[in-house]
C-alpha positions in Angstrom: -165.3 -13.8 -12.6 -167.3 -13.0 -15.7 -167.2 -13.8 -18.8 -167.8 -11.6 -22.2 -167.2 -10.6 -25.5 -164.2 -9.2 -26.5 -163.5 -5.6 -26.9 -161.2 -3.6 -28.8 -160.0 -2.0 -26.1 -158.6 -5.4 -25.2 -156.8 -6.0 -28.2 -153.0 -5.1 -26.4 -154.2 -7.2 -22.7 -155.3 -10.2 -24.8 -152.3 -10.1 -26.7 -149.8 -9.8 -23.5 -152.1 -12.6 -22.4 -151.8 -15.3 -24.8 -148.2 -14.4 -25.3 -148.2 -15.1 -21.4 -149.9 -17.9 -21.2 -148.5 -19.8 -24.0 -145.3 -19.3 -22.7 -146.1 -21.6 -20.3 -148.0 -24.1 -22.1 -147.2 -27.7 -22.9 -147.2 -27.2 -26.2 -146.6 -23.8 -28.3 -144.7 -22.1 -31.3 -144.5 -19.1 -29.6 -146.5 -17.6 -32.2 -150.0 -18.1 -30.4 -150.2 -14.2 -30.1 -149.6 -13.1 -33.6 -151.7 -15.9 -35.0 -155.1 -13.8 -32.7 -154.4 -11.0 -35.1 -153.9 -13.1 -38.3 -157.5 -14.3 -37.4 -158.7 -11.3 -36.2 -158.2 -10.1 -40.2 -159.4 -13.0 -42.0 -162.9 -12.8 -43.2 -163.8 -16.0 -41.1 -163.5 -14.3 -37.9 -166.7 -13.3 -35.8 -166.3 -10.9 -33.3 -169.3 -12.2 -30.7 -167.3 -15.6 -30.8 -163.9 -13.9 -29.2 -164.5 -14.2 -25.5 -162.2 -12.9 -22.3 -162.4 -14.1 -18.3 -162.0 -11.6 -16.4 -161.6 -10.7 -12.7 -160.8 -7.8 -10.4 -160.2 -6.0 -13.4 -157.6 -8.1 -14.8 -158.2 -10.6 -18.4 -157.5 -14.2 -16.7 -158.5 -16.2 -20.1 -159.3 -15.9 -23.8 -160.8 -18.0 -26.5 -161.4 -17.3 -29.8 -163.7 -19.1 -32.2 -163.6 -18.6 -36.2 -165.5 -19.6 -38.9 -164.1 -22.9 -40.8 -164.6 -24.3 -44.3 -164.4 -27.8 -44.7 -164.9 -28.9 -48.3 -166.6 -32.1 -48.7 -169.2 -31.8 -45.6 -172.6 -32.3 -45.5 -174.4 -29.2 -46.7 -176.1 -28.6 -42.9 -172.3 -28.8 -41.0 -171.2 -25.4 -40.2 -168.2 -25.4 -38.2 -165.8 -23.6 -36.1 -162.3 -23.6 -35.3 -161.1 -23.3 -31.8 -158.0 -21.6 -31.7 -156.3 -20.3 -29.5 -157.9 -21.1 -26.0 -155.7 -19.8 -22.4 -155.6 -19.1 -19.0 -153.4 -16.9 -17.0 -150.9 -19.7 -15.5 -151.9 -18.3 -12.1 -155.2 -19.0 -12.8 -154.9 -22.2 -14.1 -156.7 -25.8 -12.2 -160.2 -24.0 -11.4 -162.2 -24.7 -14.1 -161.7 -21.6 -15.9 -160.4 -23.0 -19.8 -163.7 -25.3 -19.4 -165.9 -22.2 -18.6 -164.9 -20.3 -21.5 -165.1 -23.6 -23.7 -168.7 -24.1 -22.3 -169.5 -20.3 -23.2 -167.8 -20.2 -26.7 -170.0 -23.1 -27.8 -173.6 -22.0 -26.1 -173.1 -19.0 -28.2 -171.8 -20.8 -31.6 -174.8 -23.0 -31.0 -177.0 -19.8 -31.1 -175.7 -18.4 -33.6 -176.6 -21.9 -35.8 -173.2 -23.4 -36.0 -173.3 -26.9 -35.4 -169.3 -28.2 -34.4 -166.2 -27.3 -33.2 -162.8 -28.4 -34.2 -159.5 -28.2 -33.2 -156.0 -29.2 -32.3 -155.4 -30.4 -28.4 -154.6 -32.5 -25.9 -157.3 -35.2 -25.6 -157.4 -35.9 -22.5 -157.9 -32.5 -21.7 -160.6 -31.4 -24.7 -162.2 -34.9 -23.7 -163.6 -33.8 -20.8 -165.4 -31.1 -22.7 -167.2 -33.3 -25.2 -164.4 -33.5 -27.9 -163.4 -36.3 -30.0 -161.1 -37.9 -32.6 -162.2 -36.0 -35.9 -160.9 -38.8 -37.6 -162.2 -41.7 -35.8 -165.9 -39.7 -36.7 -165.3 -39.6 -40.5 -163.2 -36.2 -41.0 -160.1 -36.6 -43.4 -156.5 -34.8 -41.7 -155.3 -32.2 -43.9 -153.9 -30.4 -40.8 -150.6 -31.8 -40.7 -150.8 -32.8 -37.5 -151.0 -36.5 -35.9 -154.7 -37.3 -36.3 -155.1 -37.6 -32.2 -154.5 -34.2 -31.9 -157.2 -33.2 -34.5 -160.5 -33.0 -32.8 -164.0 -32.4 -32.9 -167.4 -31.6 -30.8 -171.3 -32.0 -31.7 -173.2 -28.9 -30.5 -176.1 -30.7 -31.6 -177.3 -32.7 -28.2 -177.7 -35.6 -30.5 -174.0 -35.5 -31.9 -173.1 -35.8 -35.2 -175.8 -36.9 -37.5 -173.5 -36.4 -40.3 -169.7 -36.3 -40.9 -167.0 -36.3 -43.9 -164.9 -33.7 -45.2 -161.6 -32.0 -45.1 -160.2 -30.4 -42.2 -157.3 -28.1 -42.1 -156.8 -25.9 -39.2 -154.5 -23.6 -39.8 
C-alpha cells in the first residue's frame, strides 16, 4: 500500500470512493462527495495536501486537507481543515484512516502549518492526537456540538497559543 498525492486523473475514482465509503459511515449527509469538488474550487485548497491509499491498483482511502481562516488567532496559527477523511469499507480496521491522517499532517507540518481541525468522532480522532477545540480556547461557530469540533498541535510541543473562531464548513 502506498500512499501519494492526488492526481487528476483520480478525480472520478476519489469521487466513487467517498461517495462509497460514506455510504457506509456512521455519520454522513450524503453529500461528502460533492463537498471534495466544492473544495477542490475554493482558493483555500492545496493540491500536495489531497492524498489517496492505494493498493493493487485500486484507491482504498482519501483525505483531503484545506487551508482555514480563523479570525481572531494568534498571528503564527495557520491552520487546516480536515475534511473529508475515508476508507474503502473493505478496508476498514487496519490502520489505514490513521496512515493517511499521519501522512496529511507530516506534510502540512512541512509545508509550515501549524494545526488541524475538524469535525469527528473523538474517540476515534483521539487516538490520533486530536482534541476538544473548545476545551483549548477556540470559540464554535461550526454549528455543531462542540465535542465534535476538534483540533491537533503539529507543533511537538502543542499549542503554545490558542483563540479564535472556527467554522468548518
Amino acid at each position: 500500500m502506498t500512499i501519494r498525492q492526488a492526481q487528476a486523473g483520480d478525480d472520478a475514482e476519489i469521487y466513487s470512493l467517498v461517495q462509497t465509503a460514506f455510504a457506509t459511515a456512521k455519520v454522513s449527509d450524503g453529500s461528502e462527495q460533492d463537498f471534495v469538488l466544492e473544495l477542490r474550487r475554493r482558493d483555500t485548497y492545496r493540491p500536495e495536501l489531497e492524498l489517496v491509499a492505494e493498493e493493487n491498483g485500486q484507491l482504498t482511502g482519501h483525505i483531503l486537507l484545506t487551508e482555514l481562516s480563523i479570525p481572531g488567532a494568534p498571528a503564527g496559527l495557520r491552520g487546516l481543515m480536515v475534511a473529508p477523511l475515508c476508507v474503502r469499507l473493505e478496508d476498514r480496521s487496519r490502520g489505514l484512516g490513521g496512515r493517511l491522517l499521519q501522512e496529511g499532517a507530516r506534510r502540512a507540518a512541512e509545508l509550515g502549518y501549524s494545526a488541524l481541525f475538524l469535525v469527528g468522532d473523538p474517540d476515534y480522532y483521539g487516538r490520533y492526537g486530536f482534541q476538544s477545540a473548545v476545551s483549548l480556547g477556540f470559540q464554535n461557530a461550526s454549528g455543531v456540538p462542540d465535542q465534535f469540533l476538534l483540533a491537533r498541535s503539529l507543533d511537538p510541543d502543542g499549542f503554545q497559543e490558542t483563540g479564535g473562531v472556527l467554522n468548518l464548513h
